[in-house]
PyMOL commands that place a pseudoatom at each C-alpha (Angstrom):
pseudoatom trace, name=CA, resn=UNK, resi=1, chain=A, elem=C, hetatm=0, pos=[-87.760, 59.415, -12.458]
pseudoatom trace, name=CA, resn=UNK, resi=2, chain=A, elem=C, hetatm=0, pos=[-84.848, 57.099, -12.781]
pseudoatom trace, name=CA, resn=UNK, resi=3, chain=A, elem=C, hetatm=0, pos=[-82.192, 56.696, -15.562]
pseudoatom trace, name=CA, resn=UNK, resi=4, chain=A, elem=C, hetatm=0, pos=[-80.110, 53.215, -15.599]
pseudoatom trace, name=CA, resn=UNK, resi=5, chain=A, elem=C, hetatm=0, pos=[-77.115, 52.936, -18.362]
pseudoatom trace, name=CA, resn=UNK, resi=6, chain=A, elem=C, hetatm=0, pos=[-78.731, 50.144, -20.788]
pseudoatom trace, name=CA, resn=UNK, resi=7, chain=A, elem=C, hetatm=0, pos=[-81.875, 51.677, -20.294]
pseudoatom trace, name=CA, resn=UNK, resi=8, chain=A, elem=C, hetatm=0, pos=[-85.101, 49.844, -18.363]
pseudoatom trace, name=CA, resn=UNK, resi=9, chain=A, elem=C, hetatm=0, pos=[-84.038, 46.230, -20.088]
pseudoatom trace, name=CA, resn=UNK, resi=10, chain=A, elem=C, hetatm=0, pos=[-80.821, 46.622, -18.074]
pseudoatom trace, name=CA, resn=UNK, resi=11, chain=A, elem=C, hetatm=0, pos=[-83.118, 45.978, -14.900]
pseudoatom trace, name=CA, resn=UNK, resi=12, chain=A, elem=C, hetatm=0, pos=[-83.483, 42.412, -15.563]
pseudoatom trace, name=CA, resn=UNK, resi=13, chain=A, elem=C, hetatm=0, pos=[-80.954, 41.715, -18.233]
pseudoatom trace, name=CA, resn=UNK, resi=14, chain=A, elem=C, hetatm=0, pos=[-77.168, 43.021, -17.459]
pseudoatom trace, name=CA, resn=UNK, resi=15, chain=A, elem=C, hetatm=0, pos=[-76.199, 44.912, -20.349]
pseudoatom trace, name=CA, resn=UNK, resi=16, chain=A, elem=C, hetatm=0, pos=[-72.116, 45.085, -20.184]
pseudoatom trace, name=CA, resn=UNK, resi=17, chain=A, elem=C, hetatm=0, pos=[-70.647, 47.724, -21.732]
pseudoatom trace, name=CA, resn=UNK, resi=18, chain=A, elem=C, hetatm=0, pos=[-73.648, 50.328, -20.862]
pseudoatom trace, name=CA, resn=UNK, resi=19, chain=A, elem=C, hetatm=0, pos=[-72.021, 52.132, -18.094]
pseudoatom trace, name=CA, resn=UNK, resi=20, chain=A, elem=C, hetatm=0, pos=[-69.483, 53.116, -20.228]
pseudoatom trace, name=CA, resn=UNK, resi=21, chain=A, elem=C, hetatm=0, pos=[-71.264, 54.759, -22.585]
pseudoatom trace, name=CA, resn=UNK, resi=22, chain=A, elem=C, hetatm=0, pos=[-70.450, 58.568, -22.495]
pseudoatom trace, name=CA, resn=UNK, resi=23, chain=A, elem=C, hetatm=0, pos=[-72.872, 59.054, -25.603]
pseudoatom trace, name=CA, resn=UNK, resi=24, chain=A, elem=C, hetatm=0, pos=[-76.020, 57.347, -23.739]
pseudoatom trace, name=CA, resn=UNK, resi=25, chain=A, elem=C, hetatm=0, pos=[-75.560, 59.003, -20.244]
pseudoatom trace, name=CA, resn=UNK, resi=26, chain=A, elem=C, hetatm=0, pos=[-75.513, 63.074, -22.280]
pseudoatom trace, name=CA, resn=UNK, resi=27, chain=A, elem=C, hetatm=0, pos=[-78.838, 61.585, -24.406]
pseudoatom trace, name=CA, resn=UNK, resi=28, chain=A, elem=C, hetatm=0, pos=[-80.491, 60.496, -21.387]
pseudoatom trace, name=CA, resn=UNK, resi=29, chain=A, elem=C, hetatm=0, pos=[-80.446, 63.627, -19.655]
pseudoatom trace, name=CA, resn=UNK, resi=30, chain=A, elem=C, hetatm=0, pos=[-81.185, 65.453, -23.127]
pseudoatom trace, name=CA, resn=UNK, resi=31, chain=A, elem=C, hetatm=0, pos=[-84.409, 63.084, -23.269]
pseudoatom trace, name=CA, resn=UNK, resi=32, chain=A, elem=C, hetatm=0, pos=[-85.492, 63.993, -19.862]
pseudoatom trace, name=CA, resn=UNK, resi=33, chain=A, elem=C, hetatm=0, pos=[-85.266, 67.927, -20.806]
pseudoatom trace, name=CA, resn=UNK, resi=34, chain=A, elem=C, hetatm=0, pos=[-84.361, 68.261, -16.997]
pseudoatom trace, name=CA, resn=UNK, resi=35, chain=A, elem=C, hetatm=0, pos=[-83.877, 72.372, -16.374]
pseudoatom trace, name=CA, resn=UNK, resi=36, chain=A, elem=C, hetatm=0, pos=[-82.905, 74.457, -13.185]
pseudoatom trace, name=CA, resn=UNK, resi=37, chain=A, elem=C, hetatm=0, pos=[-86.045, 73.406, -11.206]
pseudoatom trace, name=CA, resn=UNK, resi=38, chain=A, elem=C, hetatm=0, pos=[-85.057, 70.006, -11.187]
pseudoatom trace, name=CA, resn=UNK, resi=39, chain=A, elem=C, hetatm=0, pos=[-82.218, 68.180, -9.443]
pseudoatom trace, name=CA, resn=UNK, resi=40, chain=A, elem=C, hetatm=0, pos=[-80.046, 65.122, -10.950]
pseudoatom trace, name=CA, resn=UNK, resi=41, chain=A, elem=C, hetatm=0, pos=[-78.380, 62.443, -8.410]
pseudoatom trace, name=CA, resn=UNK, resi=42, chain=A, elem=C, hetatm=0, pos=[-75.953, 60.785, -10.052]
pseudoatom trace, name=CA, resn=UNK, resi=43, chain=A, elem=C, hetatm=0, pos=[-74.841, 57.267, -8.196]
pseudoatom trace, name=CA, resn=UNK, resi=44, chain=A, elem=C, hetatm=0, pos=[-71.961, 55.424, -8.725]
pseudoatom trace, name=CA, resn=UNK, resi=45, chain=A, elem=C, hetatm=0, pos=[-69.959, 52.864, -6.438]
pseudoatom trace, name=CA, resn=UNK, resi=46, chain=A, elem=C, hetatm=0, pos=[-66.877, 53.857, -7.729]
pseudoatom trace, name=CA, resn=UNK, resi=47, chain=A, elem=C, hetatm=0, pos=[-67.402, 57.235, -8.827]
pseudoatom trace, name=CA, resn=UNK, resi=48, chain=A, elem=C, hetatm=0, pos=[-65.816, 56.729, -12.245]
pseudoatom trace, name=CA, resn=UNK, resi=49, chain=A, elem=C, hetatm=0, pos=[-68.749, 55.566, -14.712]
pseudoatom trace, name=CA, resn=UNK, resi=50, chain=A, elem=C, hetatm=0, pos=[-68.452, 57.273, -17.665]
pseudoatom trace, name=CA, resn=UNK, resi=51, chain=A, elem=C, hetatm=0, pos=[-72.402, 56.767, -17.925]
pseudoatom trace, name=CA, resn=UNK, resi=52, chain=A, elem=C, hetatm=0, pos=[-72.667, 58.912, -14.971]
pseudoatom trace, name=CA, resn=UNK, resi=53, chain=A, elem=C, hetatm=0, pos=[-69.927, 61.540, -14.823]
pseudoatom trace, name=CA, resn=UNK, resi=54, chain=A, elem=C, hetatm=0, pos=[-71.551, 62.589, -18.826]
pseudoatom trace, name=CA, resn=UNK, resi=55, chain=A, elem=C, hetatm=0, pos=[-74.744, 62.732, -17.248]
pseudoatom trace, name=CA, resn=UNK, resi=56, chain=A, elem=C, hetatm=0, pos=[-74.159, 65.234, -14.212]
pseudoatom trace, name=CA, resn=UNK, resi=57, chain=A, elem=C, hetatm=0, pos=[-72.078, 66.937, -17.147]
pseudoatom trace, name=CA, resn=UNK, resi=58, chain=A, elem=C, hetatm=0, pos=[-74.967, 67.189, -19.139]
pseudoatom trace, name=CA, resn=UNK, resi=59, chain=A, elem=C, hetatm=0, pos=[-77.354, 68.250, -16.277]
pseudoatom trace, name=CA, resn=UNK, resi=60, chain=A, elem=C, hetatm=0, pos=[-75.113, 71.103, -15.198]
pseudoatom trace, name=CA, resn=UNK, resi=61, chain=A, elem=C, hetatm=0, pos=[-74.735, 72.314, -18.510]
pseudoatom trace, name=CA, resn=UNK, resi=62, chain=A, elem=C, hetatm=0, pos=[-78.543, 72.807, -19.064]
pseudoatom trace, name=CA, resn=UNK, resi=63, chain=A, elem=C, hetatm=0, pos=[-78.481, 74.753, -15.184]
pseudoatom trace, name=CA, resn=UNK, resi=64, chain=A, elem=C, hetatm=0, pos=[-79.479, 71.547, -13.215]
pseudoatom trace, name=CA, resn=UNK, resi=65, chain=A, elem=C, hetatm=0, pos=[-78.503, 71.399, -9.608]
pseudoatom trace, name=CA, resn=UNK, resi=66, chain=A, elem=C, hetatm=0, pos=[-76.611, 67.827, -9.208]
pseudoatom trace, name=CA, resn=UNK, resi=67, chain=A, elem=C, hetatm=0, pos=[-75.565, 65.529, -6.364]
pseudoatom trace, name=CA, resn=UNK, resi=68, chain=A, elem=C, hetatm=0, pos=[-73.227, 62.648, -6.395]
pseudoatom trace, name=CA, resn=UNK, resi=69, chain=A, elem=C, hetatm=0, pos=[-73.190, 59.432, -4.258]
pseudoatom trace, name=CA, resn=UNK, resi=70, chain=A, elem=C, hetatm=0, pos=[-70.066, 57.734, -4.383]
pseudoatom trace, name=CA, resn=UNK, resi=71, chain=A, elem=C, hetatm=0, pos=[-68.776, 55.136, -2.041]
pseudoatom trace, name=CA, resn=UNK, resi=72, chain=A, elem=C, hetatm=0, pos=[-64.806, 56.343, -3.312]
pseudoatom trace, name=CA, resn=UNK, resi=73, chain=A, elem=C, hetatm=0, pos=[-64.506, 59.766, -1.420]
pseudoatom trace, name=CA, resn=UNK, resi=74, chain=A, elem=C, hetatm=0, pos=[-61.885, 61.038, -3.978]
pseudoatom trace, name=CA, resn=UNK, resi=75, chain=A, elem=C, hetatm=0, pos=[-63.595, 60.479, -7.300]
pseudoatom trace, name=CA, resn=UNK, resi=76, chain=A, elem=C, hetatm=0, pos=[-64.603, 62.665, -10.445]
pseudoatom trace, name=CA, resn=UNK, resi=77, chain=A, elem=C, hetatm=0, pos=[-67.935, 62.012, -9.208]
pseudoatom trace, name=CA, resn=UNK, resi=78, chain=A, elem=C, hetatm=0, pos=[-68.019, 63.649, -6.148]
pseudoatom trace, name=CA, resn=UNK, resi=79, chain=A, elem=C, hetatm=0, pos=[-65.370, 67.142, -7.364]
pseudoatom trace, name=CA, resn=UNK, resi=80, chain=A, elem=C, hetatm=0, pos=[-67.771, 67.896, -10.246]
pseudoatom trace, name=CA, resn=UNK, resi=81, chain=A, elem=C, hetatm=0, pos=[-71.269, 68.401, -8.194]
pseudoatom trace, name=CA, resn=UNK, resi=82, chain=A, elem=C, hetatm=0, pos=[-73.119, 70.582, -6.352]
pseudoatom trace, name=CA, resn=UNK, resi=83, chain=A, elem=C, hetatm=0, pos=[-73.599, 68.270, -3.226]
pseudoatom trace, name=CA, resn=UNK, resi=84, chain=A, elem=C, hetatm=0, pos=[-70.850, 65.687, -3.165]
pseudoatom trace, name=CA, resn=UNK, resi=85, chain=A, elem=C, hetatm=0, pos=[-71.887, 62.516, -0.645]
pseudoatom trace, name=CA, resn=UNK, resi=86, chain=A, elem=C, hetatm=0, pos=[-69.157, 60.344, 0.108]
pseudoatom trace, name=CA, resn=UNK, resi=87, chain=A, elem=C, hetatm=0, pos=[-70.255, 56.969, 1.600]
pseudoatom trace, name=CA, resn=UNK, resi=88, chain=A, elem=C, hetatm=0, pos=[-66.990, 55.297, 2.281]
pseudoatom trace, name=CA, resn=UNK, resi=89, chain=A, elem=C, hetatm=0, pos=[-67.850, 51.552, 2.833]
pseudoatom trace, name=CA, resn=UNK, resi=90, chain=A, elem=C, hetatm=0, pos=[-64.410, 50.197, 2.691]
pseudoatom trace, name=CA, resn=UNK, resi=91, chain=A, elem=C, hetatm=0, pos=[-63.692, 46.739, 0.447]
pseudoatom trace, name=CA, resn=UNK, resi=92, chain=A, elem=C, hetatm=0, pos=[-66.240, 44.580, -0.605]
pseudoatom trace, name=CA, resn=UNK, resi=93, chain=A, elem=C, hetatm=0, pos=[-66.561, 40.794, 1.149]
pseudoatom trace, name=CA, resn=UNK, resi=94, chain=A, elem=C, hetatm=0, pos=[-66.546, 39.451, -2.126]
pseudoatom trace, name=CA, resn=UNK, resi=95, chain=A, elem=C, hetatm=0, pos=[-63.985, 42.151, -4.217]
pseudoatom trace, name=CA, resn=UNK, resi=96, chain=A, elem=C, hetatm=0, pos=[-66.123, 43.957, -7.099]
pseudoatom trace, name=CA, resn=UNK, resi=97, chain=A, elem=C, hetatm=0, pos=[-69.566, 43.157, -5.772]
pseudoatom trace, name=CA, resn=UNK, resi=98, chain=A, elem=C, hetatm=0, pos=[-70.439, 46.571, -5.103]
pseudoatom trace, name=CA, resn=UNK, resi=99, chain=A, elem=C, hetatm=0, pos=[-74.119, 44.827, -4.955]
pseudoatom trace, name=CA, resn=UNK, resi=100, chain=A, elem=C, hetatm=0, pos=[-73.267, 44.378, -0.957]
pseudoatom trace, name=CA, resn=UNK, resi=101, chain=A, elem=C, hetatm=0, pos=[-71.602, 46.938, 0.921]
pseudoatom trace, name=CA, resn=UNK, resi=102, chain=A, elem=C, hetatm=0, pos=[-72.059, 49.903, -1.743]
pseudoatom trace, name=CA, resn=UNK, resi=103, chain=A, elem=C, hetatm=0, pos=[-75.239, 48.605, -2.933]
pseudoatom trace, name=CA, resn=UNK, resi=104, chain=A, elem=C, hetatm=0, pos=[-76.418, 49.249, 0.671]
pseudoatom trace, name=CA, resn=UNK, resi=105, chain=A, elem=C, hetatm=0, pos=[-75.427, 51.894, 1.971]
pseudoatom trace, name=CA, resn=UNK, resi=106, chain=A, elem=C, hetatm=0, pos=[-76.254, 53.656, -1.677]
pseudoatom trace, name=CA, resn=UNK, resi=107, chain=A, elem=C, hetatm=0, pos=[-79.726, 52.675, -1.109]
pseudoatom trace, name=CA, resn=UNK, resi=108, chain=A, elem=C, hetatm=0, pos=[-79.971, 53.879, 2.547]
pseudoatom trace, name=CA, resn=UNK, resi=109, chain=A, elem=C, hetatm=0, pos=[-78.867, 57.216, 0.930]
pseudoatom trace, name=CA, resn=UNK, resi=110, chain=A, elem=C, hetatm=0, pos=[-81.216, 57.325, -1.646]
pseudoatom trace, name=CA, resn=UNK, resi=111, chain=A, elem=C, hetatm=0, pos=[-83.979, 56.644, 1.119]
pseudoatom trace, name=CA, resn=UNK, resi=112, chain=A, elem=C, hetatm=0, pos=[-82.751, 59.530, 3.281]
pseudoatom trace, name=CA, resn=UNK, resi=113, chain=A, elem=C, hetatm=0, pos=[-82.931, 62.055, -0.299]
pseudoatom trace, name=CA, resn=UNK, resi=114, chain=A, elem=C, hetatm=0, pos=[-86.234, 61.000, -1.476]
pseudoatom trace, name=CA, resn=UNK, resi=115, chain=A, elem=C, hetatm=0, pos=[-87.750, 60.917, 2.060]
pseudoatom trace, name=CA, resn=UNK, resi=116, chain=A, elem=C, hetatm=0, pos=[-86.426, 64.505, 3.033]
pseudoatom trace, name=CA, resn=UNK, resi=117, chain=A, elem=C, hetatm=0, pos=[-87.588, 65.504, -0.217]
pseudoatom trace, name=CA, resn=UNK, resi=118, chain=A, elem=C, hetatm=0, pos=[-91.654, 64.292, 0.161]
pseudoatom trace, name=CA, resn=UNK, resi=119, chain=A, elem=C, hetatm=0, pos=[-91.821, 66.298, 3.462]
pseudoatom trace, name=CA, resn=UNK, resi=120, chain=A, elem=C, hetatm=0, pos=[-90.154, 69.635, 1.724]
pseudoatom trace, name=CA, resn=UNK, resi=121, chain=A, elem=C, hetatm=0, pos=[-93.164, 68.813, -0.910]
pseudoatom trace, name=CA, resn=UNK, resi=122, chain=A, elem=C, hetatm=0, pos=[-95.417, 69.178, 1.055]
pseudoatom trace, name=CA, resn=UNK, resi=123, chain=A, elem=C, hetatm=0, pos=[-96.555, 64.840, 0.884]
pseudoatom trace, name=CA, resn=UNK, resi=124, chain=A, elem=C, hetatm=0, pos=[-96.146, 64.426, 3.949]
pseudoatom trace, name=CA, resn=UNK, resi=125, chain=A, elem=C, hetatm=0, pos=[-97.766, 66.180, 7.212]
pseudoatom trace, name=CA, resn=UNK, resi=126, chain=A, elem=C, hetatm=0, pos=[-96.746, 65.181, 10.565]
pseudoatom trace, name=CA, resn=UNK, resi=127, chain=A, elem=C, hetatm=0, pos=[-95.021, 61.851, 9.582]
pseudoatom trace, name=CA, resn=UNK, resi=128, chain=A, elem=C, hetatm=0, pos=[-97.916, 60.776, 7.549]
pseudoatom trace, name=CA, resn=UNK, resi=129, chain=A, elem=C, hetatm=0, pos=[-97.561, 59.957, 3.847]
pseudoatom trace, name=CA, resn=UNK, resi=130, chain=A, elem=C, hetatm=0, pos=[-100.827, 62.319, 2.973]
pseudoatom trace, name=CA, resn=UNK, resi=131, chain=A, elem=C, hetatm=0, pos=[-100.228, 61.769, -0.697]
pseudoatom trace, name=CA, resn=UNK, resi=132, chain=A, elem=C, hetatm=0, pos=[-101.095, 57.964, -0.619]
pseudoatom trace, name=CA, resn=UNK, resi=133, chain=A, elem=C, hetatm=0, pos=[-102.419, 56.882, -3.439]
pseudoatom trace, name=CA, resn=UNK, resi=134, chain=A, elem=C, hetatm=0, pos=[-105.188, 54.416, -2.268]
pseudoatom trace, name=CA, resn=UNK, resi=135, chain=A, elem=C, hetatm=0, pos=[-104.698, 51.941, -5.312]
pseudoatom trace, name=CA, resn=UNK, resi=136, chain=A, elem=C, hetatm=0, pos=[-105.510, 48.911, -2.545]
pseudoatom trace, name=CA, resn=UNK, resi=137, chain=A, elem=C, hetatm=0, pos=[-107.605, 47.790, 0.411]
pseudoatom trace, name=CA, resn=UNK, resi=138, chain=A, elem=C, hetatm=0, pos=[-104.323, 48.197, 2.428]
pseudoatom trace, name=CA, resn=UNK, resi=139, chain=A, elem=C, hetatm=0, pos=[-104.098, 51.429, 1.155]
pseudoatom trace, name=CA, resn=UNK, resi=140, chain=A, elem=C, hetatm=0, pos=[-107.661, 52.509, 1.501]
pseudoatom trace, name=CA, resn=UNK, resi=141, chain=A, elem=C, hetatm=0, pos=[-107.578, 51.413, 4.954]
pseudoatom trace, name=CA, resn=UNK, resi=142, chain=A, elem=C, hetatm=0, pos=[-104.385, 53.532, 5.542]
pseudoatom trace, name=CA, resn=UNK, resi=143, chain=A, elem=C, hetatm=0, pos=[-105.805, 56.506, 4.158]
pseudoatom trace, name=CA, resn=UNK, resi=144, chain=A, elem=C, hetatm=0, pos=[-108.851, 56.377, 5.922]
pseudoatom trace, name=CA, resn=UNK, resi=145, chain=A, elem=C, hetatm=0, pos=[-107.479, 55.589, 8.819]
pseudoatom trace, name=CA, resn=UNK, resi=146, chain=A, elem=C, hetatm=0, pos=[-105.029, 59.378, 8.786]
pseudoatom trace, name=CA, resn=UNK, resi=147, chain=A, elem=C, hetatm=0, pos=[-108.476, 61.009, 7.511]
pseudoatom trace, name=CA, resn=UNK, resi=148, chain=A, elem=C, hetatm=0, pos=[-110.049, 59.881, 10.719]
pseudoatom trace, name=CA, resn=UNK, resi=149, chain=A, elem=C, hetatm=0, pos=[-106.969, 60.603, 12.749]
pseudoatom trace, name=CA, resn=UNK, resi=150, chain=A, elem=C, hetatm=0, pos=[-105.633, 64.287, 11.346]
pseudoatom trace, name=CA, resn=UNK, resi=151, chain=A, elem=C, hetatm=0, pos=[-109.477, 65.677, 10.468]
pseudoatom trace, name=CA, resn=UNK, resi=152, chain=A, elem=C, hetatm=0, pos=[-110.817, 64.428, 13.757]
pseudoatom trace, name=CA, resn=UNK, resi=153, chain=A, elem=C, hetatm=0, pos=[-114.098, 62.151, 12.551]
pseudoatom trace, name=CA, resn=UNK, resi=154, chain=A, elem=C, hetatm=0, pos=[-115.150, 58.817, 12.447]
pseudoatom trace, name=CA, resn=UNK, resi=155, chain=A, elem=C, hetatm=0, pos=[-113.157, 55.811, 10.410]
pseudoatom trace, name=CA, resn=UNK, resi=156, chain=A, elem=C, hetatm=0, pos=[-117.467, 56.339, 8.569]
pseudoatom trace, name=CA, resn=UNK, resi=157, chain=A, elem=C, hetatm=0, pos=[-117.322, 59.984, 8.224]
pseudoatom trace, name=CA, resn=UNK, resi=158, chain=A, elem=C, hetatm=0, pos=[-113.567, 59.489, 6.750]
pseudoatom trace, name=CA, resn=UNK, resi=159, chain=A, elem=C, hetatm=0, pos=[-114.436, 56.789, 4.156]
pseudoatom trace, name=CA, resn=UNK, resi=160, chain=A, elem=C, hetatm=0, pos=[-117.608, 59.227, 3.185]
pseudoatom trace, name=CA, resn=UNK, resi=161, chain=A, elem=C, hetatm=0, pos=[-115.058, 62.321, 2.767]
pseudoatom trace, name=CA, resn=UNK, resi=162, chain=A, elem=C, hetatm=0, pos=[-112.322, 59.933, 0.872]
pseudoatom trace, name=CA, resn=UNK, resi=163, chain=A, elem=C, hetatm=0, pos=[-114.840, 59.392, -1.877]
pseudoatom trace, name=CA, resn=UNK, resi=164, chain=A, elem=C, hetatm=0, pos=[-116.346, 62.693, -2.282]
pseudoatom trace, name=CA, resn=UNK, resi=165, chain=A, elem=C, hetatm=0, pos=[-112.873, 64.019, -2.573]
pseudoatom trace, name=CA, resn=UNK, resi=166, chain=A, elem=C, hetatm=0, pos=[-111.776, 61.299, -4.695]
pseudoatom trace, name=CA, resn=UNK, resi=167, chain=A, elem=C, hetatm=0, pos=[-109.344, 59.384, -2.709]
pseudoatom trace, name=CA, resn=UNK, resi=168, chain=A, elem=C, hetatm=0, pos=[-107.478, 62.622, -2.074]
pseudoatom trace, name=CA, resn=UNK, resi=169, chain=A, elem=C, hetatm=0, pos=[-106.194, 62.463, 1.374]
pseudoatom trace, name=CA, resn=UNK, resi=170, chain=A, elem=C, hetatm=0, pos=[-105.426, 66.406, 1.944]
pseudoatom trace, name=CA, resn=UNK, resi=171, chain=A, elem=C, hetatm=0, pos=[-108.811, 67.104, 0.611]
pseudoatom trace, name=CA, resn=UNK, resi=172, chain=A, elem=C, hetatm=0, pos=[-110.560, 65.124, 2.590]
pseudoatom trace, name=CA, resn=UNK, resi=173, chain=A, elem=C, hetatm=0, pos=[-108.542, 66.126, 6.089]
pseudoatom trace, name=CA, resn=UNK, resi=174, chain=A, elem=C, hetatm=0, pos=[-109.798, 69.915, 5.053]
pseudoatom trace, name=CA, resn=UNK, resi=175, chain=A, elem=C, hetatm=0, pos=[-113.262, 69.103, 4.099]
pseudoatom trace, name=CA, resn=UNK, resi=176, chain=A, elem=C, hetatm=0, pos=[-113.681, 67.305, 7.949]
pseudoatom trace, name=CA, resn=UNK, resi=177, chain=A, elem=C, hetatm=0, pos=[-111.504, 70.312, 9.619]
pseudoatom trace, name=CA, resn=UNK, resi=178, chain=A, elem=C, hetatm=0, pos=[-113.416, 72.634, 7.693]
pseudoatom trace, name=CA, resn=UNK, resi=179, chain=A, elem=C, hetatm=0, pos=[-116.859, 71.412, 7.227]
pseudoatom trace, name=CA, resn=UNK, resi=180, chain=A, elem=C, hetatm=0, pos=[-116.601, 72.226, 3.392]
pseudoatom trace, name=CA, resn=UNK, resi=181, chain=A, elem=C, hetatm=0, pos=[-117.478, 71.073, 0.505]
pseudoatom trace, name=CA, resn=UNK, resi=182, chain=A, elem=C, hetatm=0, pos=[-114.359, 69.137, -1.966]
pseudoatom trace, name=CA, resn=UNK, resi=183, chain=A, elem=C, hetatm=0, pos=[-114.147, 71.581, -4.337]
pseudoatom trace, name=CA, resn=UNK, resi=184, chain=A, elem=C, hetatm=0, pos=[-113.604, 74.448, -1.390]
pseudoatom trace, name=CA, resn=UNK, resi=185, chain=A, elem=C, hetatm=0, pos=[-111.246, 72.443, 0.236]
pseudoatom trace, name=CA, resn=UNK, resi=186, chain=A, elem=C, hetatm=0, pos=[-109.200, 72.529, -2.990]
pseudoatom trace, name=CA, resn=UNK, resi=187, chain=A, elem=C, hetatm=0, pos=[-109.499, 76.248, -3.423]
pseudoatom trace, name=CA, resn=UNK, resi=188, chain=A, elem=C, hetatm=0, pos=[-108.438, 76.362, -0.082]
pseudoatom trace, name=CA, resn=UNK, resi=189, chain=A, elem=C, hetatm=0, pos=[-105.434, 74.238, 0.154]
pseudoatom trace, name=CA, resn=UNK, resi=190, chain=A, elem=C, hetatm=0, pos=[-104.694, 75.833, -3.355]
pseudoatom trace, name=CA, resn=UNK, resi=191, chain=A, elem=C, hetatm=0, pos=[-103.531, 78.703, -1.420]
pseudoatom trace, name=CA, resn=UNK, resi=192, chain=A, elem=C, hetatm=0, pos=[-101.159, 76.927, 0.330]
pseudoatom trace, name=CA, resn=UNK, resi=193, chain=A, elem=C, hetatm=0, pos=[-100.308, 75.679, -2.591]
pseudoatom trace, name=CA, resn=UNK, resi=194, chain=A, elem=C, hetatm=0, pos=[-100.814, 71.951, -1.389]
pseudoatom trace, name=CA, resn=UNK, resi=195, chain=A, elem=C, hetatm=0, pos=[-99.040, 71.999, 1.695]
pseudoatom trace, name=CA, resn=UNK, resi=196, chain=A, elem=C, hetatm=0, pos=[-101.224, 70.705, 4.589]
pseudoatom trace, name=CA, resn=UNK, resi=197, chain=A, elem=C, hetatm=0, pos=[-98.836, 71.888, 7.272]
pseudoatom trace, name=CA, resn=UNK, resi=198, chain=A, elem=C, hetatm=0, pos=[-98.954, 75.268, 5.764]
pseudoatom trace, name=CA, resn=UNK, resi=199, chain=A, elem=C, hetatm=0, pos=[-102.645, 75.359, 5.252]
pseudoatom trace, name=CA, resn=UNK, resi=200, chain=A, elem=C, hetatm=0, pos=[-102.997, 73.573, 9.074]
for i in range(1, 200): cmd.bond("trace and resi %d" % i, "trace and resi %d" % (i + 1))
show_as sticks, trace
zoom trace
């Protein structure tokens, strides 16, 4: 889930003033009723958003594990988390447009967290993305094709399995390892509890 200050309008619409808002950043977390399973990354450029620094705040408080991203390696942001990741980009091209340099690297950051944090999920098994959701022809394709591939049949036998498990790739890569039926292979990989490596 992701929390912007100004809320999802801010997306398209700047909304000055919002990242400043102390009052917003606590409520937004409060709203979320994030607890200790969970984990809150807080990003900033600067590492001095007010937005921000009240959220992690906020997060901790309710026994939330937090991480900051901050492109200023000697910020509030980064002394007041659990996992502090400094990404010092140095000045901008254009001074103030953290959109370029910070922007960036920020984003490459975030790719590295939420990549590293499908495989310890268990969504993805040997660099395949088993959780696809097969929403397209691309898709469908995809999944078929790492049904074929990881349960060992036919791109026929794969598209057969896909739809008796219900476009659920994992299912369908036990049912053609297995030779069982979709509701076994969910009792099975139940017991893994949805990790395909594990079950494998």
């Amino acid at each position: 889930q992701g929390i912007i200050a100004g809320g999802e309008t801010a997306i398209a619409d700047a909304e000055e003033g919002a990242e400043d808002d102390r009052i917003a950043g606590k409520a937004a977390i409060q709203n979320k009723k994030v607890d200790r399973r969970d984990a809150v990354v807080g990003i900033s450029a600067s590492g001095t958003t007010p937005f921000v620094l009240a959220a992690l705040e906020t997060a901790r408080e309710q026994g939330t594990g937090t991480i900051g991203l901050a492109c200023n390696e000697h910020s509030p942001l980064l002394e007041n988390v659990d996992v502090a990741i400094g990404v010092p980009v140095g000045p901008e091209v254009l001074a103030g447009s953290t959109r370029l340099k910070a922007g960036t690297a920020q984003k490459m950051v975030l790719n590295m967290l939420s990549t590293a944090t499908m495989v310890g999920l268990g969504k993805v098994y040997k660099n395949r993305m088993v959780e696809v959701q097969a929403t397209n022809k691309k898709l469908v394709k995809r999944a078929e094709e790492m049904v074929a591939e990881l349960g060992g049949v036919s791109h026929q036998t794969a598209s057969d399995l896909l739809n008796q498990s219900g476009n659920r790739v994992k299912i369908a890569i036990v049912m053609a390892r297995l030779g069982v039926s979709s509701d076994e292979a969910v009792k099975r990989l139940q017991a893994s509890r949805g990790n395909l490596a594990k079950f494998l």
